[in-house]
C-alpha positions as CSV (number, residue, x, y, z in Angstrom):
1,X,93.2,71.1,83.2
2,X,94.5,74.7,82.7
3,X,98.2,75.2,82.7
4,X,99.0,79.1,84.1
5,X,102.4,79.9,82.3
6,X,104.3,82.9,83.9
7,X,107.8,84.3,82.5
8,X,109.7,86.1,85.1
9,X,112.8,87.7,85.4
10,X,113.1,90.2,88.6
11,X,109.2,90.7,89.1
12,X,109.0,90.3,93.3
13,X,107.2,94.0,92.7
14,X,104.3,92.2,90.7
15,X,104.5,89.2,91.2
16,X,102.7,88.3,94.4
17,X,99.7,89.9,93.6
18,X,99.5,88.2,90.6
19,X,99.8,84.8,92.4
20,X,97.1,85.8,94.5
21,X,94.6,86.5,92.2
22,X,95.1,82.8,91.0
23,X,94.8,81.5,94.5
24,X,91.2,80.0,94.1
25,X,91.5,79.0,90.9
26,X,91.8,75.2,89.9
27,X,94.7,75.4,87.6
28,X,98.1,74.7,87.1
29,X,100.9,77.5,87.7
30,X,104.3,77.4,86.3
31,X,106.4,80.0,86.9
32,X,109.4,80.1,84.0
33,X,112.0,82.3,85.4
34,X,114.6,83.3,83.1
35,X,117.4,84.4,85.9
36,X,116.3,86.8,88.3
37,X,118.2,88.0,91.1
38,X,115.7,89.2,93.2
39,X,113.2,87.7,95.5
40,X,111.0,86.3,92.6
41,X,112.0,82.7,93.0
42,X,111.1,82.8,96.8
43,X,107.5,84.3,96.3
44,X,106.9,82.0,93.7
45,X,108.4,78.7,95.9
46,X,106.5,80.3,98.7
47,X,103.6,79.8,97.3
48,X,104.6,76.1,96.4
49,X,104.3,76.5,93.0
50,X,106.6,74.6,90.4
51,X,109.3,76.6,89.0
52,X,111.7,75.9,86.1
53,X,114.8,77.7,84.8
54,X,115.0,78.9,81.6
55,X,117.3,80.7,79.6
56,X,116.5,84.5,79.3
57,X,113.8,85.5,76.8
58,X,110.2,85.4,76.4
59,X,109.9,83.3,73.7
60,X,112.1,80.8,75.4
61,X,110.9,80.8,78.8
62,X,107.1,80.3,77.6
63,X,108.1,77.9,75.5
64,X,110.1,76.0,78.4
65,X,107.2,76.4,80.7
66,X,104.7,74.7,78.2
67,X,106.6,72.0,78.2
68,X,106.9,71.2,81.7
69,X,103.3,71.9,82.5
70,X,100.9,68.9,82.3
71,X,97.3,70.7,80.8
72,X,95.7,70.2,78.2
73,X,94.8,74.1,77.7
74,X,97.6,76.5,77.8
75,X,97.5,79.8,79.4
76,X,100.1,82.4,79.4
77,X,100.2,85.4,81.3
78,X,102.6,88.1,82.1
79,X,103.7,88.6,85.4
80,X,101.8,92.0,86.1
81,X,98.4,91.0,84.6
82,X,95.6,90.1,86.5
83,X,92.8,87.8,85.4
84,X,89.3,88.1,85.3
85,X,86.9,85.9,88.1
86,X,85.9,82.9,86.4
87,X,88.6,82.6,84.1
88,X,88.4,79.3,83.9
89,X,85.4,78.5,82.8
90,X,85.7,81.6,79.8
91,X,88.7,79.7,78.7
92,X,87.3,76.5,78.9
93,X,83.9,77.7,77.0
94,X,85.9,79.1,74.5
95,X,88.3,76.9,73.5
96,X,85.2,74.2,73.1
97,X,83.8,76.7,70.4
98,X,83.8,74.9,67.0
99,X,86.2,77.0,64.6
100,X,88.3,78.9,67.6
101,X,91.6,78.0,67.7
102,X,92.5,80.7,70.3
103,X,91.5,83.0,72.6
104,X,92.7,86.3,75.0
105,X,90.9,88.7,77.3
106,X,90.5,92.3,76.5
107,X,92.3,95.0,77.9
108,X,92.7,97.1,81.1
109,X,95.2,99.5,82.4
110,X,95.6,100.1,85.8
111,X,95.8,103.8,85.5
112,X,93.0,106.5,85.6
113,X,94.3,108.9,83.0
114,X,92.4,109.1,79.7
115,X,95.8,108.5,77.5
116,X,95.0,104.7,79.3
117,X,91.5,104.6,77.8
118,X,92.6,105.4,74.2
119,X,95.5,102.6,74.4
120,X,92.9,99.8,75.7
121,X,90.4,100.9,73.1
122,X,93.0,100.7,70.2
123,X,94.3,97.6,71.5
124,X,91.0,96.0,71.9
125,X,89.4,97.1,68.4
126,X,92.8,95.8,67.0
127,X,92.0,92.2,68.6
128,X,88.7,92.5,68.1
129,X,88.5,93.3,64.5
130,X,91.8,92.2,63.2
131,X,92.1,88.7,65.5
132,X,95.4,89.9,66.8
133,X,95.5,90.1,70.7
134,X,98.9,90.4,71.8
135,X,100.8,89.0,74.7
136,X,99.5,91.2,77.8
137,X,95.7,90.1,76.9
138,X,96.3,86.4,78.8
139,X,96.6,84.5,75.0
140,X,95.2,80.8,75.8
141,X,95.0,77.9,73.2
142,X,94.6,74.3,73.4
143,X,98.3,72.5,74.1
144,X,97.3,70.6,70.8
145,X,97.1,73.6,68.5
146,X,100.0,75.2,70.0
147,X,102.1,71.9,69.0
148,X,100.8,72.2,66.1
149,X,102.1,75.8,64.8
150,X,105.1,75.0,66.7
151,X,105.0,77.0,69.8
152,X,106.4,80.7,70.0
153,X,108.9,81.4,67.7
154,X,112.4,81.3,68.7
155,X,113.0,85.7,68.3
156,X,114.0,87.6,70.7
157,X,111.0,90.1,70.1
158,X,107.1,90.1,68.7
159,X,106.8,86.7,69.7
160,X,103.4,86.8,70.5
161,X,102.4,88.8,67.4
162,X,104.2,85.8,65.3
163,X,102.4,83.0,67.7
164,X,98.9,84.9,66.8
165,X,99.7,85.2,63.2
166,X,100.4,81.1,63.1
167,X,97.4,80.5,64.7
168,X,94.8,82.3,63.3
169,X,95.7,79.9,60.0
170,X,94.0,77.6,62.2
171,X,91.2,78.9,63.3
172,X,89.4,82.2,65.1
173,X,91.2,84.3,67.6
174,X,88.8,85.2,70.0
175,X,88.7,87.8,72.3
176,X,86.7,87.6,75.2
177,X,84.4,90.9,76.8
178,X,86.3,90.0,80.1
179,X,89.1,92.3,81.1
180,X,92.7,91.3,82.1
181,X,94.0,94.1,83.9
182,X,97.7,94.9,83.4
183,X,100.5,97.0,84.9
184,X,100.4,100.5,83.1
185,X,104.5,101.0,84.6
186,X,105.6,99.7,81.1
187,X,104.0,103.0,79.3
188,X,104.9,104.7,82.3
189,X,108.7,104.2,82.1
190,X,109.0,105.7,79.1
191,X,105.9,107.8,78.5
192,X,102.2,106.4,77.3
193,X,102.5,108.0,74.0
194,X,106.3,106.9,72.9
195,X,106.0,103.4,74.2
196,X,102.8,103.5,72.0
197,X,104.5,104.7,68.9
198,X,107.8,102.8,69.9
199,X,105.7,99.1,69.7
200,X,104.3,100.1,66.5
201,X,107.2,101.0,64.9
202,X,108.3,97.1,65.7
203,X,104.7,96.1,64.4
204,X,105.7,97.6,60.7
205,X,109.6,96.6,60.8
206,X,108.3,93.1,61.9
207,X,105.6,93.0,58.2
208,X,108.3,94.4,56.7
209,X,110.3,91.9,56.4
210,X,113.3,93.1,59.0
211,X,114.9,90.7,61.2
212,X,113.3,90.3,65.1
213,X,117.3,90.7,66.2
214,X,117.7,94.1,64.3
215,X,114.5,95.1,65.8
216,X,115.3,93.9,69.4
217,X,118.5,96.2,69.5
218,X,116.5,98.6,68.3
219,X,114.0,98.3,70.6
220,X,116.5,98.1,73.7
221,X,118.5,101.0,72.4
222,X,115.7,103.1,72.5
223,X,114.5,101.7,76.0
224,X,117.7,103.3,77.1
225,X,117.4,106.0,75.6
């Protein structure tokens, strides 16, 4: 079975749609909600889904949700991404590949304007090539492997990129020609080109050695900003 992990906190804008496109499909959903005081928790419960509380933060939250689901294949998807038709069975074919120890989706915006095209290509040579998908691409694993490298990191930013970088030491990261198709509002709220930049600006303080914590105030000054 495939285990659906989703982190929220205050997504009721997202969040149905999201559910909906998962409707049909024979997995498990967890919703891991990290506080929200919105109308998240009733969509979810609406939908009779099982949903835990978790401390805010990603890293927790998904963490939290793993452990409370019951498959044997973990997938974990943010709350504005939408998943490909079939997407069982490309998880299920991939993760039974001999030497693949992971696996995402590539990318898709849900916006028309060309600044959208250049992101998802840069984002999908970078998984493509470098074996580095990050979190909005739908990463999925086996719940064996991802005991094994420990889950994500307890940080309070580039969790994913420090999950990825754990498990490629155990195998291939591969990135399926299926698109996820995320929420472009993200790039919007601050501008496609300076969110860009901003991310990898964490991507180089993260290899160079600063701390997640100095780079999460950074990153959340700047979000202000």
């Amino acid at each position: 079975m495939i285990s659906v992990i989703i982190p929220t906190l205050n997504e009721e804008k997202v969040l149905d749609t999201t559910l909906k496109h998962l409707k049909e499909a024979e997995v498990e959903v967890i919703v891991s909600d990290g506080g929200s005081t919105d109308q998240t928790l009733r969509i979810a419960r609406s939908r009779g889904l099982q949903v835990i509380s978790s401390p805010a933060g990603r890293s927790l939250q998904l963490n939290s949700g793993a452990e409370a689901s019951n498959g044997d294949m973990l997938l974990f998807l943010h709350a504005d991404t939408l998943l490909p038709a079939g997407f069982t069975d490309h998880v299920i074919m991939t993760l039974e590949t001999p030497g693949v120890a992971a696996g995402a989706f590539r990318l898709s915006v849900d916006d028309n304007r060309t600044i959208f095209r250049i992101i998802e290509a840069g984002a999908n040579l970078r998984s493509s090539l470098l074996q580095m998908p990050y979190g909005d691409q739908a990463l999925f694993m086996k719940r064996e492997i991802f005991r094994k490298v420990g889950g994500f990191p307890s940080i309070p930013i580039m969790e994913d990129y420090s999950l990825v970088s754990l498990l490629r030491k155990q195998g291939r990261i591969q990135t399926l020609p299926e698109h996820v198709i995320t929420s472009a509002r993200r790039w919007i709220c601050q501008g496609p080109v300076r969110t860009t930049l901003k991310n990898q600006c964490m991507v180089a303080g993260y290899l160079l050695g600063i701390s997640p914590r100095r780079l999460a105030r950074f990153y959340r000054v700047r979000k202000k900003l």
